[in-house]
C-alpha positions as CSV (number, residue, x, y, z in Angstrom):
1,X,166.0,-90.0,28.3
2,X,168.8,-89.4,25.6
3,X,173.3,-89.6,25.2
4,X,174.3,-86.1,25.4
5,X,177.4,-85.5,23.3
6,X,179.8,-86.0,26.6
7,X,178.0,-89.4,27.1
8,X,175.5,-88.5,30.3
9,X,171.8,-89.2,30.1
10,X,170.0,-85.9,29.7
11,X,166.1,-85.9,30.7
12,X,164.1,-84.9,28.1
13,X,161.9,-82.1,28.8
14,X,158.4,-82.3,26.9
15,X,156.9,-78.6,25.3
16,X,154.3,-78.1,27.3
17,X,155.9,-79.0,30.6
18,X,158.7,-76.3,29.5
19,X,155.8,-74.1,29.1
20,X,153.9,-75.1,32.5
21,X,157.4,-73.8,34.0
22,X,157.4,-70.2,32.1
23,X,153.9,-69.9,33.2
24,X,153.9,-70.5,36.9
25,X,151.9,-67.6,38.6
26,X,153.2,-65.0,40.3
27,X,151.8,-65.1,44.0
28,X,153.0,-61.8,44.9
29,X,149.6,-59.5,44.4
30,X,148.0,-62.0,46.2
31,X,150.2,-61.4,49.1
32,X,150.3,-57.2,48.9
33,X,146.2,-57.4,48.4
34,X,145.9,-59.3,51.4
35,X,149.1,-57.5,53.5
36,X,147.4,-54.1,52.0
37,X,144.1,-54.7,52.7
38,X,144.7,-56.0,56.6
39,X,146.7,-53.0,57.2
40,X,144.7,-50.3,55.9
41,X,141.9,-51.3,57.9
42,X,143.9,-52.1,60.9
43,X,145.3,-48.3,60.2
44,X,141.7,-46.9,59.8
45,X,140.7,-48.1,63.1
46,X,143.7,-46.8,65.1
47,X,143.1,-43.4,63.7
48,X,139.3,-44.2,64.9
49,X,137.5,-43.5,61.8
50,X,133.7,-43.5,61.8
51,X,134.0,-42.7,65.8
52,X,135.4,-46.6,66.3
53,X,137.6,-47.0,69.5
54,X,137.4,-50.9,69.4
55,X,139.1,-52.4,66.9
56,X,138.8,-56.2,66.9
57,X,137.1,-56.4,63.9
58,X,140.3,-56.8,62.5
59,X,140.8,-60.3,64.2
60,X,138.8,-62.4,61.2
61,X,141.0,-60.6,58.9
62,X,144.7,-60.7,60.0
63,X,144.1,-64.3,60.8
64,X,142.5,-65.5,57.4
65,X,143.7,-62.2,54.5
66,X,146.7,-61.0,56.5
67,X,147.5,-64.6,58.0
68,X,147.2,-67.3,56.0
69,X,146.7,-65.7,52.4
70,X,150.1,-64.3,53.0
71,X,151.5,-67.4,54.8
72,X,150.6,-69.1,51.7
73,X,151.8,-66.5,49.2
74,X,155.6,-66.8,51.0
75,X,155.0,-71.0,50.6
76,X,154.1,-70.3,46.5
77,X,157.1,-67.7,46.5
78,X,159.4,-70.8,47.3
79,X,159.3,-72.9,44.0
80,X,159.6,-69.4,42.5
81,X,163.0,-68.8,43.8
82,X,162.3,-65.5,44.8
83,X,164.1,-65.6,49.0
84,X,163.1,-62.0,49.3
85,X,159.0,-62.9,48.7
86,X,158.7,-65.9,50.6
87,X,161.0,-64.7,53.3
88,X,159.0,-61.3,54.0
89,X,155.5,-62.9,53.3
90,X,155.6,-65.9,55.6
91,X,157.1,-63.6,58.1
92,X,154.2,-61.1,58.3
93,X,151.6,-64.1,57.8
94,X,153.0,-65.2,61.2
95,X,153.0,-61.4,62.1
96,X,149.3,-60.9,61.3
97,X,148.3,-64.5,63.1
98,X,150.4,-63.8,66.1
99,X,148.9,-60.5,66.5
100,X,145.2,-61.6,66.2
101,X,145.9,-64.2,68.8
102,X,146.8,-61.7,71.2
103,X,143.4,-60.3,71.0
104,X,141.0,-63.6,70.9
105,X,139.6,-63.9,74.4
106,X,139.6,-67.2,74.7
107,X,143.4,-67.3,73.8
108,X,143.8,-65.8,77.3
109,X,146.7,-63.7,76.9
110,X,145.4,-60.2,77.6
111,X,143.6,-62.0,80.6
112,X,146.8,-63.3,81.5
113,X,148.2,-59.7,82.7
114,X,145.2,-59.5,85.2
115,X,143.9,-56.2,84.5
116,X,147.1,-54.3,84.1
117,X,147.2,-52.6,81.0
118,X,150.2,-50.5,81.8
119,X,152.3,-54.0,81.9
120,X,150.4,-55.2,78.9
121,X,150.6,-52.1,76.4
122,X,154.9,-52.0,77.2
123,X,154.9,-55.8,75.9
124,X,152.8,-54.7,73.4
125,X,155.4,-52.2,72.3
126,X,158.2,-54.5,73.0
127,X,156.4,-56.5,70.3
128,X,155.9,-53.9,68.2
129,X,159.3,-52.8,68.2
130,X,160.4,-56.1,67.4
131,X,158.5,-56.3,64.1
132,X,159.7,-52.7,63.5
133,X,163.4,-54.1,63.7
134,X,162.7,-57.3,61.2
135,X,160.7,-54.2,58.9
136,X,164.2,-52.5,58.6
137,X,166.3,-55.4,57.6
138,X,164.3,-56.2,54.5
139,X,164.8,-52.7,53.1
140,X,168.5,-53.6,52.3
141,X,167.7,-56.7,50.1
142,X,165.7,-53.8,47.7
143,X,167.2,-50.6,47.6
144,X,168.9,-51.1,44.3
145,X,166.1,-52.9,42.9
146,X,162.6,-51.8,43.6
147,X,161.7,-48.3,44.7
148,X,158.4,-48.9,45.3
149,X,158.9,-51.2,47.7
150,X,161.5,-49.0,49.5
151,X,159.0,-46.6,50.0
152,X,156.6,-49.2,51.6
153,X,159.0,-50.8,54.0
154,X,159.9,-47.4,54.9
155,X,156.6,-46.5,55.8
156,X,155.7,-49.6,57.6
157,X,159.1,-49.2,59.4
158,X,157.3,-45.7,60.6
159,X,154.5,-47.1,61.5
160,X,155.3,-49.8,63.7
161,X,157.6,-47.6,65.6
162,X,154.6,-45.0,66.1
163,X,152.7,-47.7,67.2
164,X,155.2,-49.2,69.5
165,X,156.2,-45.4,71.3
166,X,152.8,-45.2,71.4
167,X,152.2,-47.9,73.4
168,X,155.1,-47.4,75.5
169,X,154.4,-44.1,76.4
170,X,150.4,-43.8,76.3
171,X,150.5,-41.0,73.9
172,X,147.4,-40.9,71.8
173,X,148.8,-38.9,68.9
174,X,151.4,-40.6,68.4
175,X,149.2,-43.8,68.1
176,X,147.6,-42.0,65.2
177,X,150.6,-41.1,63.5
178,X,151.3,-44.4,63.7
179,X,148.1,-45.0,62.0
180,X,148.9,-42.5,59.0
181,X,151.8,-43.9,58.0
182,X,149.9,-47.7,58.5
183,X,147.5,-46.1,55.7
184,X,150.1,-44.9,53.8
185,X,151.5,-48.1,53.5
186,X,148.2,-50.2,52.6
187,X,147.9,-47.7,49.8
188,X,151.2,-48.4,48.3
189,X,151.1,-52.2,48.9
190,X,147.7,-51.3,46.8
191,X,149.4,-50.2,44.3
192,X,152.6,-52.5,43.8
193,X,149.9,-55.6,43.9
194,X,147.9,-54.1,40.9
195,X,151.4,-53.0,39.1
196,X,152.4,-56.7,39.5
197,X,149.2,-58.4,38.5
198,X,149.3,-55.7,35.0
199,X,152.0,-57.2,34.8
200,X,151.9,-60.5,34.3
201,X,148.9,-59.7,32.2
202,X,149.7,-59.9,28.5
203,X,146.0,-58.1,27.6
204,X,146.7,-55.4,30.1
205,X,146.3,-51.7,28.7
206,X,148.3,-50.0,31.0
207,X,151.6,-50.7,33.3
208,X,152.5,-49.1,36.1
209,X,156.0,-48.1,37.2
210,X,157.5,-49.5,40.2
211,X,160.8,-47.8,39.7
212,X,162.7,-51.1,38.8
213,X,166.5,-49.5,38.8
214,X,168.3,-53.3,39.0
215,X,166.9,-56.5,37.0
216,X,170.1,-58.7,38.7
């Protein structure tokens, strides 16, 4: 501790600690490898690729990569300061989990509706429409920011409300639309997570532009 000049005790703060500060990593491309990854595959199956109509494969992976990697990436986001990151990646780690659940047997929910899939595929897209809604409040925090990551709440806006009319209406095509824009949006979450991790890489040949229009 030292006297500043006003008189109050002012902690001193050693080098390297200063340094341990500046340094702390960025946990975003963790999060958009993990979001990216879970929904491209998700988006793969729904536009059946390879001839696959069932697609629970994806269970394993929204609850551990699209679950809890991201859950954890929002929880590192917090010492950070950054509101926007931990806000949007704990809320679609809990997205990814809750939606896995749904489709574990033994968590009994699809069970639960008794062999009524009309009933279940409308709360289905009451749920999906629901995520769609929370999709389009975080575009506001970054339109005069980021446009990269305009563009990939944009499209993951689209997709969910494929998704949900989809479901609401039975309409097969529409499902797959749904699942185009779900592709498109794994491949730009791709891209922003590698753009972030060049980044923060001092070796790092190249850089690639995220359309930063705002550092404030």
């Amino acid at each position: 501790m030292e006297k500043g000049g006003s008189g109050h005790t002012v902690e001193y703060v050693p080098e390297h600690r200063k340094e341990g500060r500046r340094r702390m990593a960025n946990p975003g491309p963790m999060g958009l490898f993990s979001f990216a990854a879970t929904t491209f595959l998700l988006s793969l199956f729904n536009l059946h690729t390879r001839d696959i109509q069932t697609p629970n494969v994806i269970i394993g992976m929204a609850i551990f990569a699209g679950g809890l990697v991201q859950l954890l990436a929002g929880m590192w986001e917090v010492p950070n300061g950054n509101v926007f990151g931990a806000t949007a990646f704990a809320s679609y780690g809990a997205f990814w989990m809750s939606y896995a659940t749904i489709f574990i047997p033994s968590s009994g929910v699809i069970a639960s509706f008794n062999g009524n899939m009309d009933e279940f595929n409308q709360a289905i897209g009451l749920y999906l429409m629901v995520w769609f809604m929370i999709t389009l409040m975080f575009i506001p925090p970054v339109l005069k920011k980021n446009i990269a990551f305009v563009v990939l709440l944009s499209c993951l806006s689209l997709a969910l409300l494929m998704l949900s009319i989809g479901a609401f209406n039975g309409m097969p095509s529409v499902n797959k639309a749904g699942g185009v824009f779900g592709v498109i949006t794994g491949l730009v979450a791709f891209y922003i997570g590698v753009a972030q991790m060049l980044a923060a890489e001092r070796t790092a040949i190249i850089h690639l532009p995220l359309g930063v229009l705002s550092e404030d």
